[in-house]
C-alpha positions as CSV (number, residue, x, y, z in Angstrom):
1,X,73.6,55.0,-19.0
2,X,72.4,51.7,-16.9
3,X,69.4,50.5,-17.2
4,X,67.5,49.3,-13.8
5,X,65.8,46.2,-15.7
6,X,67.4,42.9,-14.3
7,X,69.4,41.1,-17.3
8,X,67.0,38.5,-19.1
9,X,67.1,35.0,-17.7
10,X,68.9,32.4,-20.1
11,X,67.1,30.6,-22.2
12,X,66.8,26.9,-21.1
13,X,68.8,24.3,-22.9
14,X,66.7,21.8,-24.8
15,X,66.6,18.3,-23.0
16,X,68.8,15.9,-25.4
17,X,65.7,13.5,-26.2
18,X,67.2,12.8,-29.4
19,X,70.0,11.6,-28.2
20,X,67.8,7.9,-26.9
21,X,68.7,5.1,-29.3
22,X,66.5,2.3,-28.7
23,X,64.7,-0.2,-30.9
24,X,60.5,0.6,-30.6
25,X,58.5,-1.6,-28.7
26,X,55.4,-3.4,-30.3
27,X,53.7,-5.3,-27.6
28,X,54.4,-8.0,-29.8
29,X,55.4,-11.7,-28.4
30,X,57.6,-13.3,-31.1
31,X,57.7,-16.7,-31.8
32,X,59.5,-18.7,-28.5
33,X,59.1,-16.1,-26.5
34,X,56.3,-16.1,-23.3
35,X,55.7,-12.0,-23.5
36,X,56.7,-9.1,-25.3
37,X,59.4,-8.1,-23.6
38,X,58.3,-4.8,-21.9
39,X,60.4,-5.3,-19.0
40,X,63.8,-5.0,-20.8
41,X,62.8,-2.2,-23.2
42,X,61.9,0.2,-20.4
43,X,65.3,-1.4,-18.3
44,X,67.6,-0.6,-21.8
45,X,64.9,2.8,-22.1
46,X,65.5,3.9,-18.8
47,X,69.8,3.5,-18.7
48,X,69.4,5.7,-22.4
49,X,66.9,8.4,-20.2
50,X,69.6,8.2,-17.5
51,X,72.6,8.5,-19.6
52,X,71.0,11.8,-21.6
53,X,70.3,12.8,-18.2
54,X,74.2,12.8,-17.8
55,X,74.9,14.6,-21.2
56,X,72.3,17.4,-20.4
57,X,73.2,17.6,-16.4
58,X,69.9,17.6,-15.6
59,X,67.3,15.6,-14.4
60,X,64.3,15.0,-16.9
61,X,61.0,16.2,-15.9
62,X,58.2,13.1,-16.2
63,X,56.1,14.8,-19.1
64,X,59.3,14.7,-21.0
65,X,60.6,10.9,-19.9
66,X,57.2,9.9,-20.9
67,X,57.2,11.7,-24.4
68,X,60.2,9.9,-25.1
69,X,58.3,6.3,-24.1
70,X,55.6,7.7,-26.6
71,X,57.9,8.5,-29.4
72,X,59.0,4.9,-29.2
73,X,56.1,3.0,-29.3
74,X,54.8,1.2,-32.3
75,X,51.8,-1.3,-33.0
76,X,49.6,-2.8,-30.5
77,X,51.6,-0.4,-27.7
78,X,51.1,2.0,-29.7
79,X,47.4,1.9,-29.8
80,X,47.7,0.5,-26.2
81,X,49.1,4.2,-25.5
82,X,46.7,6.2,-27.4
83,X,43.4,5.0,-26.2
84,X,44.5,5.8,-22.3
85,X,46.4,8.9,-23.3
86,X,44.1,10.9,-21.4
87,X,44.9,8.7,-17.8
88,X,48.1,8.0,-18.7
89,X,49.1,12.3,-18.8
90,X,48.5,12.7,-14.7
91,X,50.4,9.4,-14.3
92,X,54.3,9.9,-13.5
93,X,56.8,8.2,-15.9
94,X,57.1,5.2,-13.3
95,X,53.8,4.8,-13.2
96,X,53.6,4.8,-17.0
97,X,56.4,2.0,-17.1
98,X,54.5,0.0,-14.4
99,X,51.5,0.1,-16.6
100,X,53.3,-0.7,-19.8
101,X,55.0,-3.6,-18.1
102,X,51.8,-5.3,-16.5
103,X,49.9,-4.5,-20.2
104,X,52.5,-6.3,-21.9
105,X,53.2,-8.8,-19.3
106,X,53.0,-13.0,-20.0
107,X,49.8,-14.1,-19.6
108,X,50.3,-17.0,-18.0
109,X,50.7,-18.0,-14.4
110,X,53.7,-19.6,-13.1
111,X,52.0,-23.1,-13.4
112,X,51.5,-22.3,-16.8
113,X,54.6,-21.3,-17.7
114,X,56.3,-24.8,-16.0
115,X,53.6,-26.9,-17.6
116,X,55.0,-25.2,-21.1
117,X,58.3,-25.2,-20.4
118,X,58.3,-29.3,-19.4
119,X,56.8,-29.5,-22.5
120,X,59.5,-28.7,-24.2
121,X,61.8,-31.1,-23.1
């Protein structure tokens, strides 16, 4: 006997988020440094989204890239995260990362930075 009820569609394959290995960020500036780095955590963040993209053979949605950026944040970003949470879940994963960078960005303007830096020598 055949049934007329189209087979079930597959269940989808969970996105391999566990899979990103990545130091979390703070948003702190250690000592000798200008700013906290945000910049090449979400570069190094991004190439371990992109390669789990590869494993999976998929490309991740936003609301997932930008769990993983939460589940990696620690500290002052952390908090930073928390108290916009509500903004920051209509906001696409770039747009996350271009807030994150300019949050965590060096303070100081480029004059700033060479009047430092000729400090120092």
């Amino acid at each position: 006997m055949t049934s007329n009820e189209p087979d079930p569609e597959p269940t989808p394959k969970k996105f391999s988020t566990k899979l990103v290995d990545i130091e979390n960020f703070t948003g702190e500036v250690k000592d000798g440094y200008l700013d906290a780095g945000a910049g090449d955590w979400l570069k190094r963040l991004s190439i371990q989204i992109r390669l789990g993209e590869m494993v999976d053979g998929r490309t991740w949605p936003d609301p997932i890239k930008k769990m993983v950026v939460a589940a990696h944040l620690q500290g002052a970003a952390s908090t930073w995260f928390m108290r916009r949470f509500d903004s920051y879940q209509s906001m696409t994963f770039d747009g996350l990362c271009t807030a994150l960078r300019y949050n965590f960005r060096c303070p100081l303007d480029r004059l700033e930075i060479n009047a430092a830096l000729g400090s120092t020598t």
